[in-house]
Each structure stands twice: as structure tokens, then as C-alpha cells.
PDB file as gemmi writes it, atoms N, CA and C in Angstrom:
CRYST1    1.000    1.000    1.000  90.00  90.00  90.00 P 1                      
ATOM      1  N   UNK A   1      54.825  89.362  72.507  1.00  0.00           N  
ATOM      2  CA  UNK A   1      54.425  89.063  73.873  1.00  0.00           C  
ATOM      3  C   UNK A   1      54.883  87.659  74.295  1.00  0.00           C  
ATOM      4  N   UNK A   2      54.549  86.976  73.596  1.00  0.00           N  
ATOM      5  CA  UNK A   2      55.039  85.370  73.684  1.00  0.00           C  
ATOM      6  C   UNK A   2      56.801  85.402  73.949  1.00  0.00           C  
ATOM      7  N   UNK A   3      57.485  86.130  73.264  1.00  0.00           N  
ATOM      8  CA  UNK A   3      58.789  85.884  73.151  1.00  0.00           C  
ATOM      9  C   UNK A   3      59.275  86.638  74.742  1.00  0.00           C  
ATOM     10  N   UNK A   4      58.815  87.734  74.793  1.00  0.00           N  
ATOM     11  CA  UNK A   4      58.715  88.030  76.339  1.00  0.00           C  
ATOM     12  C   UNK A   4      58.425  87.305  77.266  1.00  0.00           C  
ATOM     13  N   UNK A   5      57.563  86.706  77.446  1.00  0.00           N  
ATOM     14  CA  UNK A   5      57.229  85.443  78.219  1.00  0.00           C  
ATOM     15  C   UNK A   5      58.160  84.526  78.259  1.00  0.00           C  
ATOM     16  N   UNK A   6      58.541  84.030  77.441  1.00  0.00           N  
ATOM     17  CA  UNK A   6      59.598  82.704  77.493  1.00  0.00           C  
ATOM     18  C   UNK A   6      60.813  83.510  78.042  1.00  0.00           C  
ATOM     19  N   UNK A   7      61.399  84.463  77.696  1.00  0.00           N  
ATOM     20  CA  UNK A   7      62.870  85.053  77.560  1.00  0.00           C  
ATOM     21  C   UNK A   7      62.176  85.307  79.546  1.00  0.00           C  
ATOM     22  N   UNK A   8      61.410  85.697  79.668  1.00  0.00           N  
ATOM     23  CA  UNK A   8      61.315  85.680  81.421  1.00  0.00           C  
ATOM     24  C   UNK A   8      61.428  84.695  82.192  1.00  0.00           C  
ATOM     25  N   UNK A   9      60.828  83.366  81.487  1.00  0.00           N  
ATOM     26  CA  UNK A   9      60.583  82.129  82.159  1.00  0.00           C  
ATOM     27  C   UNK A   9      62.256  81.742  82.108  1.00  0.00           C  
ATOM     28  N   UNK A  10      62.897  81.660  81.215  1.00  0.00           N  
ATOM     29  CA  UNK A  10      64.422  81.260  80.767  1.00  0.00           C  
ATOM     30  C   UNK A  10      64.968  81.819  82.157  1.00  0.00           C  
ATOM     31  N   UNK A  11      65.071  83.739  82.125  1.00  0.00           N  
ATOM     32  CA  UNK A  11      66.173  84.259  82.823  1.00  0.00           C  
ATOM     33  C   UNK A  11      65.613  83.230  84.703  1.00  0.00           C  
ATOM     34  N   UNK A  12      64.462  83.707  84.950  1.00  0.00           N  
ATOM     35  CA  UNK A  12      63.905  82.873  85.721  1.00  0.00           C  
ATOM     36  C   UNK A  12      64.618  81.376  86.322  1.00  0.00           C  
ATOM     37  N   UNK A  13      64.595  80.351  85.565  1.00  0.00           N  
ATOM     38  CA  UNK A  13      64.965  79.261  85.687  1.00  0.00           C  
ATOM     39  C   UNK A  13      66.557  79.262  85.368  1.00  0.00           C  
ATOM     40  N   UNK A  14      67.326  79.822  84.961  1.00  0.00           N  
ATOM     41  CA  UNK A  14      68.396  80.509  85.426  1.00  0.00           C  
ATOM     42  C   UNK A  14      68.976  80.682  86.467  1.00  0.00           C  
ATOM     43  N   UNK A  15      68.149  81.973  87.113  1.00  0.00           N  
ATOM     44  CA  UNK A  15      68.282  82.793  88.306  1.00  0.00           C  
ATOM     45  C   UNK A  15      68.345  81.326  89.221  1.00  0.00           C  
ATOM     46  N   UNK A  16      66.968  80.494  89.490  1.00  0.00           N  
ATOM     47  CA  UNK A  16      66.912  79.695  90.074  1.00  0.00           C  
ATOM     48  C   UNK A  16      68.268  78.810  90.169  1.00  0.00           C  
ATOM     49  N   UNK A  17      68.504  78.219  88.705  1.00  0.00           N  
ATOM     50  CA  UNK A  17      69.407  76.937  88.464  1.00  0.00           C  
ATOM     51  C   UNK A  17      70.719  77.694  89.393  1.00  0.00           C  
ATOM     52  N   UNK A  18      71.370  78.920  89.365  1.00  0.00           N  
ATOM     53  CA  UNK A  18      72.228  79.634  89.952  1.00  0.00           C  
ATOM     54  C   UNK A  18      72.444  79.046  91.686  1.00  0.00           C  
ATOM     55  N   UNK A  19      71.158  79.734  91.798  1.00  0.00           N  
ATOM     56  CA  UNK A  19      70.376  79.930  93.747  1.00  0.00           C  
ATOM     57  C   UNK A  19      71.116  78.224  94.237  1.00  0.00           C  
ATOM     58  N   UNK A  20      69.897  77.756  93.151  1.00  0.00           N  
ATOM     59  CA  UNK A  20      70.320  76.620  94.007  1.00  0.00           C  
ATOM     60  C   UNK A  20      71.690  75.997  94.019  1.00  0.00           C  
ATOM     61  N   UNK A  21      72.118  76.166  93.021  1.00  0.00           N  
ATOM     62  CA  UNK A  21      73.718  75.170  92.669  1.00  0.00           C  
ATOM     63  C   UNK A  21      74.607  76.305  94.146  1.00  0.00           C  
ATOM     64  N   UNK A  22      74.510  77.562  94.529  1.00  0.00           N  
ATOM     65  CA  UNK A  22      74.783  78.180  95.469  1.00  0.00           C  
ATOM     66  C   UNK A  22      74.695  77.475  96.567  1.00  0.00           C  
ATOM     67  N   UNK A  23      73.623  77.583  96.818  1.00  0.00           N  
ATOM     68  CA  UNK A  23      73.030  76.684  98.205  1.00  0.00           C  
ATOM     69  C   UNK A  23      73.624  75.724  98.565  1.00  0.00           C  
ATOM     70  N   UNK A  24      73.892  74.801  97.664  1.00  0.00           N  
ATOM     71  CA  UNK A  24      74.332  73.172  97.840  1.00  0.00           C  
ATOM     72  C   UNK A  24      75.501  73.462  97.797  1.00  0.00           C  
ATOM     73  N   UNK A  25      76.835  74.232  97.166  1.00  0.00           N  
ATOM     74  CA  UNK A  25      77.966  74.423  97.335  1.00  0.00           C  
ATOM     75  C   UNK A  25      78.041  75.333  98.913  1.00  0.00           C  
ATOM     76  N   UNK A  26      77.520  75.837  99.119  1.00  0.00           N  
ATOM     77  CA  UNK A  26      77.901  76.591 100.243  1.00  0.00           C  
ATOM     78  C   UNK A  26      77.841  76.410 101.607  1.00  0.00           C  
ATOM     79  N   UNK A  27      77.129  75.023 101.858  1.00  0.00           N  
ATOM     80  CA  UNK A  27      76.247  74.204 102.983  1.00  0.00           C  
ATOM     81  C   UNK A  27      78.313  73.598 103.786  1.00  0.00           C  
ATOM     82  N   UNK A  28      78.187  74.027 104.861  1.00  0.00           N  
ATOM     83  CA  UNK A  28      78.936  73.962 105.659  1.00  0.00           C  
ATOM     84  C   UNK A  28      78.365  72.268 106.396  1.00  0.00           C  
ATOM     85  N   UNK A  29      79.650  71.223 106.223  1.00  0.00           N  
ATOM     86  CA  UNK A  29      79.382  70.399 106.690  1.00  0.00           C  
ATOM     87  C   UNK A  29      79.932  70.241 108.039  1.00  0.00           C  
ATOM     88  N   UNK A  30      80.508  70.844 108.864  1.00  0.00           N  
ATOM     89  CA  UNK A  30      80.786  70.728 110.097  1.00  0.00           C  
ATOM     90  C   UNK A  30      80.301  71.772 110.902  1.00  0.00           C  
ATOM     91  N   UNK A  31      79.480  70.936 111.637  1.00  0.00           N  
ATOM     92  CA  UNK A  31      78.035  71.443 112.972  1.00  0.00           C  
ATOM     93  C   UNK A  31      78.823  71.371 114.207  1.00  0.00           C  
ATOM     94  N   UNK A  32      78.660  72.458 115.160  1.00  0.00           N  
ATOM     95  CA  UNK A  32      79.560  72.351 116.036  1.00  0.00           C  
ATOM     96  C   UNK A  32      78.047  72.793 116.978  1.00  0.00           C  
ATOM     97  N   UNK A  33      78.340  72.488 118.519  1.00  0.00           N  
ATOM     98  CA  UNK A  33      77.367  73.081 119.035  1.00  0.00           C  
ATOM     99  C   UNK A  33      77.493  74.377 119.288  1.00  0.00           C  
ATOM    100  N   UNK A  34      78.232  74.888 119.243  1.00  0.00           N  
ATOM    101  CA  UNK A  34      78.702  76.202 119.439  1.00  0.00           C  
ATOM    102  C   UNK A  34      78.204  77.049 117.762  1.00  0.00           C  
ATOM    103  N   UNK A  35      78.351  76.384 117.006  1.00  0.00           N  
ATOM    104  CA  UNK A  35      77.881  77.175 115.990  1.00  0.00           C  
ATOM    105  C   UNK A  35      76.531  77.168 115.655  1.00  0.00           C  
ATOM    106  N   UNK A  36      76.098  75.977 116.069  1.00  0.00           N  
ATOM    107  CA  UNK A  36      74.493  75.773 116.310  1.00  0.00           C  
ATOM    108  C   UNK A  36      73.739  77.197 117.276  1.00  0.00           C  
ATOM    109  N   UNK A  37      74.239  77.602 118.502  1.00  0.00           N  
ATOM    110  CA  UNK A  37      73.423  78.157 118.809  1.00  0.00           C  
ATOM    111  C   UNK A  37      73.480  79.452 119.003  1.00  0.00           C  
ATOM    112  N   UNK A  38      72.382  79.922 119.157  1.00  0.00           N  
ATOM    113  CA  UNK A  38      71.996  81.444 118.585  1.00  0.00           C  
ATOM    114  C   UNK A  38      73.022  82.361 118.999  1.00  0.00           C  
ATOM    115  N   UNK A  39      73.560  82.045 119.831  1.00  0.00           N  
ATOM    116  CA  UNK A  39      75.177  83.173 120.015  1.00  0.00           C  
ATOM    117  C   UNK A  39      76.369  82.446 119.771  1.00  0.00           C  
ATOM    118  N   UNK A  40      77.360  83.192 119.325  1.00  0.00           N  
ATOM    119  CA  UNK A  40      78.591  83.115 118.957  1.00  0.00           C  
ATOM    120  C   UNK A  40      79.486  84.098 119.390  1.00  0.00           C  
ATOM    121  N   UNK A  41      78.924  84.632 120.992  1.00  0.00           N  
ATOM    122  CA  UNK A  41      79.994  85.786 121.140  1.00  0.00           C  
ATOM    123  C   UNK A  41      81.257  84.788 122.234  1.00  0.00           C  
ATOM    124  N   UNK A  42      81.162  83.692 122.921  1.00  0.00           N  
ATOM    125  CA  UNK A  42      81.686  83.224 123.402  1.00  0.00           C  
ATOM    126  C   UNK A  42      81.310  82.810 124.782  1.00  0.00           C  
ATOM    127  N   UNK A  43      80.338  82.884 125.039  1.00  0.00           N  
ATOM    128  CA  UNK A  43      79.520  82.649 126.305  1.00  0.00           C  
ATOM    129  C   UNK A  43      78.587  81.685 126.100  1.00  0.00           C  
ATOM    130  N   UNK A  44      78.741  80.832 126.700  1.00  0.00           N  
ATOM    131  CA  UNK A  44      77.837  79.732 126.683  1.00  0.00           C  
ATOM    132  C   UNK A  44      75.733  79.944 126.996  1.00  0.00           C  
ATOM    133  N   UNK A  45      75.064  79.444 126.330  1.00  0.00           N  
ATOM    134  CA  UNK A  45      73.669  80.121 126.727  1.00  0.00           C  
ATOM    135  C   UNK A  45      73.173  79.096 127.198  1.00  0.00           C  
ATOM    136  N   UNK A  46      73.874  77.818 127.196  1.00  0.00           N  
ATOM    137  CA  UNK A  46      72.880  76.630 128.081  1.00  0.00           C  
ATOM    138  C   UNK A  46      73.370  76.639 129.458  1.00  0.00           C  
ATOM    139  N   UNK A  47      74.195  77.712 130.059  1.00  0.00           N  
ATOM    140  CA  UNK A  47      74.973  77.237 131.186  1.00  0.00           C  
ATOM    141  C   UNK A  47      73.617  78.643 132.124  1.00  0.00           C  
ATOM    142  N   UNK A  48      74.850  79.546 132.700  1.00  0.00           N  
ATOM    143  CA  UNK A  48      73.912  80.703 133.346  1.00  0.00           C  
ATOM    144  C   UNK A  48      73.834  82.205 132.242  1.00  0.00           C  
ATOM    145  N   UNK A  49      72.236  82.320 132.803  1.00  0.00           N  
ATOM    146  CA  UNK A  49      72.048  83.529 131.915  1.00  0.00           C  
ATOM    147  C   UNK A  49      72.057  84.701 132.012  1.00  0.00           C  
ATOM    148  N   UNK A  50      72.667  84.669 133.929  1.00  0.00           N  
ATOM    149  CA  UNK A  50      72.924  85.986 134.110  1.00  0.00           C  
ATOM    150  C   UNK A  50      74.611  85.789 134.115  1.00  0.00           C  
ATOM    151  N   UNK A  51      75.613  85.540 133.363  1.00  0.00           N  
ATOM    152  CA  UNK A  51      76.572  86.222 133.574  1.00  0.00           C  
ATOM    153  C   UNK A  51      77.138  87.666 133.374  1.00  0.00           C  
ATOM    154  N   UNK A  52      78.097  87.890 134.405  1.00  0.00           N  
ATOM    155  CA  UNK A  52      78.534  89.657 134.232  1.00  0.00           C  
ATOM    156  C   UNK A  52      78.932  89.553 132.781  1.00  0.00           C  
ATOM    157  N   UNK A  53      78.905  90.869 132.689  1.00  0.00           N  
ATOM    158  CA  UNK A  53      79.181  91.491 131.323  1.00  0.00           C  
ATOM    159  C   UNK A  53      80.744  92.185 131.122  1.00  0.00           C  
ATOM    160  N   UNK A  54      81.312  92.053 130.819  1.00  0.00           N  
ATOM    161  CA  UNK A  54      82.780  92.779 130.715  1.00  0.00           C  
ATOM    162  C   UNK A  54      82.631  94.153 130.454  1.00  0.00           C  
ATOM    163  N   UNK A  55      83.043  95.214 131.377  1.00  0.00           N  
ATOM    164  CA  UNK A  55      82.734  96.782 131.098  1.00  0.00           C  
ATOM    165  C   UNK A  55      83.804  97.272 130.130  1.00  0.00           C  
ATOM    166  N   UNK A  56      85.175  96.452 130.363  1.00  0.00           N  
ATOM    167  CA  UNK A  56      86.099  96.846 129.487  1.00  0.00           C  
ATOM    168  C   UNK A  56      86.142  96.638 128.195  1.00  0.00           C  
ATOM    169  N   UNK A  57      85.313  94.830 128.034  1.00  0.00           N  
ATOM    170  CA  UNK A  57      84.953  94.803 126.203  1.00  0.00           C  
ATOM    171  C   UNK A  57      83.841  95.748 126.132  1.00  0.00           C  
ATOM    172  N   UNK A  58      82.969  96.542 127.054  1.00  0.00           N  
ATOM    173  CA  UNK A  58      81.999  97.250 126.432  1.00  0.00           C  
ATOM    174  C   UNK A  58      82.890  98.493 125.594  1.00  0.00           C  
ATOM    175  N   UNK A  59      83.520  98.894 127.139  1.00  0.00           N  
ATOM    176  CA  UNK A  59      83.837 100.439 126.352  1.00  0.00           C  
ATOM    177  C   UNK A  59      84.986 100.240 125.217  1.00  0.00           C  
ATOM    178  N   UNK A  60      85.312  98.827 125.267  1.00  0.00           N  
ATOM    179  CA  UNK A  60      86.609  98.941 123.571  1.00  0.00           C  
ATOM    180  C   UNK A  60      85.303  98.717 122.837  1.00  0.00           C  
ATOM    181  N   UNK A  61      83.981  98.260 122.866  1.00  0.00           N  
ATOM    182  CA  UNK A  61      83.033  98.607 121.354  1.00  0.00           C  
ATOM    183  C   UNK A  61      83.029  99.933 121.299  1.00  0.00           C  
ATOM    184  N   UNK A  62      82.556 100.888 122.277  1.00  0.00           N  
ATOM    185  CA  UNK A  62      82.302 102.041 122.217  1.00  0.00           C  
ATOM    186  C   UNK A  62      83.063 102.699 121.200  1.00  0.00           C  
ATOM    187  N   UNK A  63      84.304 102.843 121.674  1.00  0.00           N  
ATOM    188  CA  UNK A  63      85.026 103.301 121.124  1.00  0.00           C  
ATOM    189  C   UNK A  63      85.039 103.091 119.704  1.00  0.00           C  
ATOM    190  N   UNK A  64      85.496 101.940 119.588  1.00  0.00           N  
ATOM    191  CA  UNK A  64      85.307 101.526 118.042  1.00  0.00           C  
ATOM    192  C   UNK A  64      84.160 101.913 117.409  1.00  0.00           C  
ATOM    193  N   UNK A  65      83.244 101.990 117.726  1.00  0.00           N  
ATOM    194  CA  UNK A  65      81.927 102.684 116.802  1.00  0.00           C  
ATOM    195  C   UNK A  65      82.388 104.251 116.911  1.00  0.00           C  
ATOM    196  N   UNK A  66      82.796 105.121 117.800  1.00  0.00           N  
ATOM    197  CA  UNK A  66      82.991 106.428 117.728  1.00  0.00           C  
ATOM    198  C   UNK A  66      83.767 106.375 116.683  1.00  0.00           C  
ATOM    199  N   UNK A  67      84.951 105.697 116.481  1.00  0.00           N  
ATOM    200  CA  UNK A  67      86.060 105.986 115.798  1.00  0.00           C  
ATOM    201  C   UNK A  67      85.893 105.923 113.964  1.00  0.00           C  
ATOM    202  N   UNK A  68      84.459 104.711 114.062  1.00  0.00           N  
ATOM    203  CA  UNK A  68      83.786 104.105 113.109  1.00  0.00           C  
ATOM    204  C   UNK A  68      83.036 105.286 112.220  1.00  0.00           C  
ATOM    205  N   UNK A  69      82.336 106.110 113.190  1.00  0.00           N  
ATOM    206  CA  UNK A  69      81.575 106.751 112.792  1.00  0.00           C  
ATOM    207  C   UNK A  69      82.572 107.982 112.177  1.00  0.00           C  
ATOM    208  N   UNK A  70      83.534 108.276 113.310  1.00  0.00           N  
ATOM    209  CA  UNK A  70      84.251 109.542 112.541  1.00  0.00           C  
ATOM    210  C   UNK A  70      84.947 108.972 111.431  1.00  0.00           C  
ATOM    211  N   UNK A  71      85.158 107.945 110.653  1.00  0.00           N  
ATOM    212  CA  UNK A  71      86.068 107.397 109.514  1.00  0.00           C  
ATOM    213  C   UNK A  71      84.558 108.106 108.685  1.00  0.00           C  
ATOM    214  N   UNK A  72      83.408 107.268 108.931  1.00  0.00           N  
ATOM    215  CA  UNK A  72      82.084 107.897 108.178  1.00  0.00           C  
ATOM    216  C   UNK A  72      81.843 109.386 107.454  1.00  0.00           C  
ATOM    217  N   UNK A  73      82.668 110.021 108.549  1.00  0.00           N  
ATOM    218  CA  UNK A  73      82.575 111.373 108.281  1.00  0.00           C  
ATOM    219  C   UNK A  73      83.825 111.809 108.181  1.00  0.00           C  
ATOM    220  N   UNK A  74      84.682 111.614 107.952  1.00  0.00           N  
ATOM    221  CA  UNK A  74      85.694 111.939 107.231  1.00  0.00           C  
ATOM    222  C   UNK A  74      85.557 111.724 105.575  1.00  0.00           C  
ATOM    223  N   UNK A  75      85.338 110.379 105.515  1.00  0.00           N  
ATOM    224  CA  UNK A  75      85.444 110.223 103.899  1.00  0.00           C  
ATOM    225  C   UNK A  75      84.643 111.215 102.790  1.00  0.00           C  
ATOM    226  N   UNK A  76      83.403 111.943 103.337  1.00  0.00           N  
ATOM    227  CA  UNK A  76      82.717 113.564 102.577  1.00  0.00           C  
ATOM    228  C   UNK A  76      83.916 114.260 102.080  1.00  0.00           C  
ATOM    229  N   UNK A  77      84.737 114.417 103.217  1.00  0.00           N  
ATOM    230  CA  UNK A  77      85.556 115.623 102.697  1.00  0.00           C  
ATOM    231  C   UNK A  77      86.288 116.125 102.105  1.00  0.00           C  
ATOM    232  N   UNK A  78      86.593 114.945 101.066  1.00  0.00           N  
ATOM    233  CA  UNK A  78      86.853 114.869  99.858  1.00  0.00           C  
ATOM    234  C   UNK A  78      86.246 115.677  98.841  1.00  0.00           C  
ATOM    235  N   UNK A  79      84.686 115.809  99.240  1.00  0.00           N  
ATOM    236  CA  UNK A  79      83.704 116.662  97.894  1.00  0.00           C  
ATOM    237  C   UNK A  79      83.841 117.857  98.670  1.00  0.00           C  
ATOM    238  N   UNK A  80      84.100 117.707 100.069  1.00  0.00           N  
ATOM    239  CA  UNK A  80      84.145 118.948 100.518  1.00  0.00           C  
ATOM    240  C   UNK A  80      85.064 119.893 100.096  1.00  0.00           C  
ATOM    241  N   UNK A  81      86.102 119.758  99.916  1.00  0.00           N  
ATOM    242  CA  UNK A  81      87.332 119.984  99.806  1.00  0.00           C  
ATOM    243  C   UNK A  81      87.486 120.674  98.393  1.00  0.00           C  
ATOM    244  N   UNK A  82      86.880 119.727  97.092  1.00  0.00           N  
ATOM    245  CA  UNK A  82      86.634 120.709  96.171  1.00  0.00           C  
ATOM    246  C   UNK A  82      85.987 121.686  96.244  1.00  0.00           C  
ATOM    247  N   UNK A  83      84.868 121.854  96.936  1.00  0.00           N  
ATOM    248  CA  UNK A  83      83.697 123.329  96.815  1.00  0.00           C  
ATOM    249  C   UNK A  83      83.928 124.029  97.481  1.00  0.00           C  
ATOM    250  N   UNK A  84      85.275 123.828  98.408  1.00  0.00           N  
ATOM    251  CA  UNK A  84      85.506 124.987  99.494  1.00  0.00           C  
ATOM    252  C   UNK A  84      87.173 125.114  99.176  1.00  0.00           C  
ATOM    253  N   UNK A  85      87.358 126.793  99.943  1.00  0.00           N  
ATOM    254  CA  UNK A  85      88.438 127.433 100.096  1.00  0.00           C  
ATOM    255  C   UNK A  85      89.068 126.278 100.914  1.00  0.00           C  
ATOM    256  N   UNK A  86      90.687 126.235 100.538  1.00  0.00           N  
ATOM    257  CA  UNK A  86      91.745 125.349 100.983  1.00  0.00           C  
ATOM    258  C   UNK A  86      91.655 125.985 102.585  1.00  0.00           C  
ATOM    259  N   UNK A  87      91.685 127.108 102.486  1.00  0.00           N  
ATOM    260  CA  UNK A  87      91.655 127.560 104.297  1.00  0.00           C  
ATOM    261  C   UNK A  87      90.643 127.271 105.288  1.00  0.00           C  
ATOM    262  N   UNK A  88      89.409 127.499 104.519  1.00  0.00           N  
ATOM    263  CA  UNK A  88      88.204 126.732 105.358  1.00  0.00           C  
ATOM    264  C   UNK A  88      88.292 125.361 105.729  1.00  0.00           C  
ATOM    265  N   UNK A  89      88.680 124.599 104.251  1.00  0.00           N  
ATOM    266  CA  UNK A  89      88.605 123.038 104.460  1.00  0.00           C  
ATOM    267  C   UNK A  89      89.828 123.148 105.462  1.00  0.00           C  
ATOM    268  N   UNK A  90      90.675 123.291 105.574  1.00  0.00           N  
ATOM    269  CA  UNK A  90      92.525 123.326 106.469  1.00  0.00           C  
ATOM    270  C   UNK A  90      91.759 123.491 108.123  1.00  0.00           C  
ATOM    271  N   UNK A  91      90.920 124.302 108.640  1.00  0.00           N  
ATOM    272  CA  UNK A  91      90.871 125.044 109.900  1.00  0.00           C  
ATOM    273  C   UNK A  91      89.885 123.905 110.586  1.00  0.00           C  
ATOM    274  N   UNK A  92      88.579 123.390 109.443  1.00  0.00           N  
ATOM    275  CA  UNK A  92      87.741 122.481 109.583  1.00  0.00           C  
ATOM    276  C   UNK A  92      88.608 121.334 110.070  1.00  0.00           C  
ATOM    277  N   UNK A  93      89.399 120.943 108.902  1.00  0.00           N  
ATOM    278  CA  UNK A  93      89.660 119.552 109.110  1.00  0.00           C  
ATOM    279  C   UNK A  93      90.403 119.217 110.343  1.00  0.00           C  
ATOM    280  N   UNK A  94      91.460 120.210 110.610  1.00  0.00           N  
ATOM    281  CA  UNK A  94      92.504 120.693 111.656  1.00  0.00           C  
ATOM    282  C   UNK A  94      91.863 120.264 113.406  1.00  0.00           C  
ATOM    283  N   UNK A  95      90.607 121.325 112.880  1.00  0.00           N  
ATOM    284  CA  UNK A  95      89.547 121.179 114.564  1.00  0.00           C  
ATOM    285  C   UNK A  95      89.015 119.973 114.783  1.00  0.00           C  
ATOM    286  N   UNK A  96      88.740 119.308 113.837  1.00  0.00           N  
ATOM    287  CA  UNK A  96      88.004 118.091 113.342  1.00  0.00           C  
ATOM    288  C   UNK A  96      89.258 116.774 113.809  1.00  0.00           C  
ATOM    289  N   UNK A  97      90.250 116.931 113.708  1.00  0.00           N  
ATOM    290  CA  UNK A  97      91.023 115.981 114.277  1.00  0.00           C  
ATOM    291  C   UNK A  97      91.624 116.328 115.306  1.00  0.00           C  
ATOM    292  N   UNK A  98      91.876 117.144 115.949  1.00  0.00           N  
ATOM    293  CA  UNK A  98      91.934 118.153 117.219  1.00  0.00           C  
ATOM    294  C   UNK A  98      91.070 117.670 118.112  1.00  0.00           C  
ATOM    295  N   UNK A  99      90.185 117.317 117.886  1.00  0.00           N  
ATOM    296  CA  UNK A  99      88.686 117.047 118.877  1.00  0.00           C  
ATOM    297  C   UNK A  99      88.753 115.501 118.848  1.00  0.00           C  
ATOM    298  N   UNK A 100      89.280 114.750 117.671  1.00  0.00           N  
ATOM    299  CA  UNK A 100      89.729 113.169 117.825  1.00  0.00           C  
ATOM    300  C   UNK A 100      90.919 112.994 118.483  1.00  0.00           C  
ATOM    301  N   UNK A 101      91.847 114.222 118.850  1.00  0.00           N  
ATOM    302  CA  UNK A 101      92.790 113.572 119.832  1.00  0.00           C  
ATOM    303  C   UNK A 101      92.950 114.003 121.076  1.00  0.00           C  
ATOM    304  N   UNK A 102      91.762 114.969 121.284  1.00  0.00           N  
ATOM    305  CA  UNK A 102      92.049 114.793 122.597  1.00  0.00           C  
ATOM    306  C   UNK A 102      90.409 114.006 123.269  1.00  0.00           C  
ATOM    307  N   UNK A 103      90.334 113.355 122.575  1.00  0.00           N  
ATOM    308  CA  UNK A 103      89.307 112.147 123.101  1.00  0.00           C  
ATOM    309  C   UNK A 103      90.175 110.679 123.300  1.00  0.00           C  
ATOM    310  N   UNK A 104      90.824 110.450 122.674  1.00  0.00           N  
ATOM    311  CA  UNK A 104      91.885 109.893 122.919  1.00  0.00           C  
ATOM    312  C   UNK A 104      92.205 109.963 123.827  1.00  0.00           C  
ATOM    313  N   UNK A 105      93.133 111.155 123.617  1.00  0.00           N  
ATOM    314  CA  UNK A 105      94.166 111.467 125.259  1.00  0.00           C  
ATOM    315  C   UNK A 105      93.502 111.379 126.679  1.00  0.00           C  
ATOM    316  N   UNK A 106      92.269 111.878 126.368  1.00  0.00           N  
ATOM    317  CA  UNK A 106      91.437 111.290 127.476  1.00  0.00           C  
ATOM    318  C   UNK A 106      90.712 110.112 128.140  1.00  0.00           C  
ATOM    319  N   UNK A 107      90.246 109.151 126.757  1.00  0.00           N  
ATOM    320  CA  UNK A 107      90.917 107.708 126.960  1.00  0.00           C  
ATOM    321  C   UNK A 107      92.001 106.955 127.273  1.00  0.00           C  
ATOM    322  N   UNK A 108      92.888 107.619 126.819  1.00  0.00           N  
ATOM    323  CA  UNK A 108      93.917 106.910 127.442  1.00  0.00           C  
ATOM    324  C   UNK A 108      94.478 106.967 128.507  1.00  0.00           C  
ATOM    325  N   UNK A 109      94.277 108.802 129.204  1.00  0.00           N  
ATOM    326  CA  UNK A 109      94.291 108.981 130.813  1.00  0.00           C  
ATOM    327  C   UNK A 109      93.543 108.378 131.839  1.00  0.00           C  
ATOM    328  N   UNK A 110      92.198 107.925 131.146  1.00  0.00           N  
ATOM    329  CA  UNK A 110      91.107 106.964 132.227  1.00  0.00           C  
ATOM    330  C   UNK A 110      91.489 105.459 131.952  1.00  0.00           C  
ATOM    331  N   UNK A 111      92.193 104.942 131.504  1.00  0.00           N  
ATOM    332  CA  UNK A 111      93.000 103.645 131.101  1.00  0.00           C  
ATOM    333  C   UNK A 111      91.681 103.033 130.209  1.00  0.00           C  
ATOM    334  N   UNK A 112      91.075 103.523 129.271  1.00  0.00           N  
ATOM    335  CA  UNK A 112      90.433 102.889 128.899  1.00  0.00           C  
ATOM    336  C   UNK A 112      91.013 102.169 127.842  1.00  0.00           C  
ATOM    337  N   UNK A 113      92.233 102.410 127.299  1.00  0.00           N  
ATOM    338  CA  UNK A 113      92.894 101.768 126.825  1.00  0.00           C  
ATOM    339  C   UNK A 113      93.950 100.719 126.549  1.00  0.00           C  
ATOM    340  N   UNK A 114      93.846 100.116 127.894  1.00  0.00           N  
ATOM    341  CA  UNK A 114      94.810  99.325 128.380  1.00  0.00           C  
ATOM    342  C   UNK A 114      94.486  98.157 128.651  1.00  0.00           C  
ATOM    343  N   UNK A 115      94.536  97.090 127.171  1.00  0.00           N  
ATOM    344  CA  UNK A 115      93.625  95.924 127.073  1.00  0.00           C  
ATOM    345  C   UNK A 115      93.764  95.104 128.521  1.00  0.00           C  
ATOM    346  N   UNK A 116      94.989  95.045 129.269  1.00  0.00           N  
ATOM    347  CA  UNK A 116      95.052  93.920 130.495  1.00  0.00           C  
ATOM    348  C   UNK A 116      94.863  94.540 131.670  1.00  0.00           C  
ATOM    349  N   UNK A 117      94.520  94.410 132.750  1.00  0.00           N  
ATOM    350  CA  UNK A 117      94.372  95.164 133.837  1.00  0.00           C  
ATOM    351  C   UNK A 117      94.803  94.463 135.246  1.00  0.00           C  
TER     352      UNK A 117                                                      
END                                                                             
């Protein structure tokens, strides 16, 4: 029991001696006000707080999370692929990117893709 105890207190003061030698190496010495405050998307928060919002950087997030999410669900189909017939997985996968391009094509007909305007 004793030897348990110590061998905990050790890994312990360890773990710690680690944390901290971390901490102190990792401490960023140049403070900017901009990095100081609570946003960093590029908009200033001491100035006005209602500025417009850009609809066009909205819908390029959008997108990117759709596109995000279907990478998500693509990468399964790998296990899929073993437990199923090559023709099932083929017709699946086929429709499955079929349906990613013409979301596309339809982005790109509403110019949502056209970073300058």
C-alpha cells in the first residue's frame, strides 16, 4: 500500500513538473490588442456593434460545413464497402455523389460561388 502511495505521489509530481514547464514555454510574449480581445474574426468590438454581416462570407461557411459533413460521411464507406455487394456499394456511392454535384451546379448557377462581386 505504501509503495502505491508514493509511486502515485511520484507520477503526480511528474504530471505536474511536465504542466508546468508547458505553461511557461508556451506563454506567447507578444500582446496585441487585437489578440487580447474576445474576437478575432476581424471586426473590431470597441468600435460599432451593430455592423452588417457579410451574406456572402455566410453562405461560403455554409457551404463548407455541408461539404464538411459529407467528407464525414463518406469516410464509413469504406466498412461499408466490405459488407456489401460491389453493386449496391457502386449505385449508393454513384447517387451519393450525384446529389453532391448537382448542389454544386446549383451553387454555382446562383453565383454563390463567386468570391468577388
Amino acid at each position: 500500500m505504501l509503495l502505491l502511495t508514493l509511486f502515485s505521489f511520484i507520477v503526480m509530481f511528474i504530471i505536474m513538473l511536465i504542466m508546468t514547464i508547458n505553461n511557461t514555454i508556451s506563454k506567447k510574449t507578444f500582446k496585441d490588442r487585437e489578440k487580447l480581445s474576445p474576437f478575432e474574426c476581424g471586426f473590431d468590438p470597441k468600435s460599432s456593434t451593430r455592423i452588417t454581416f457579410s451574406l456572402h462570407f455566410f453562405l461560403i461557411a455554409i457551404i463548407f460545413l455541408i461539404f464538411d459533413i459529407e467528407i464525414a460521411l463518406i469516410l464509413p464507406m469504406i466498412y461499408v464497402m466490405k459488407t456489401s455487394s460491389l453493386l449496391s456499394f457502386s449505385m449508393f456511392f454513384m447517387y451519393f455523389i450525384f446529389i453532391l454535384l448537382i448542389g454544386v451546379y446549383h451553387e454555382w448557377n446562383q453565383g454563390m460561388l463567386t468570391w468577388t462581386s
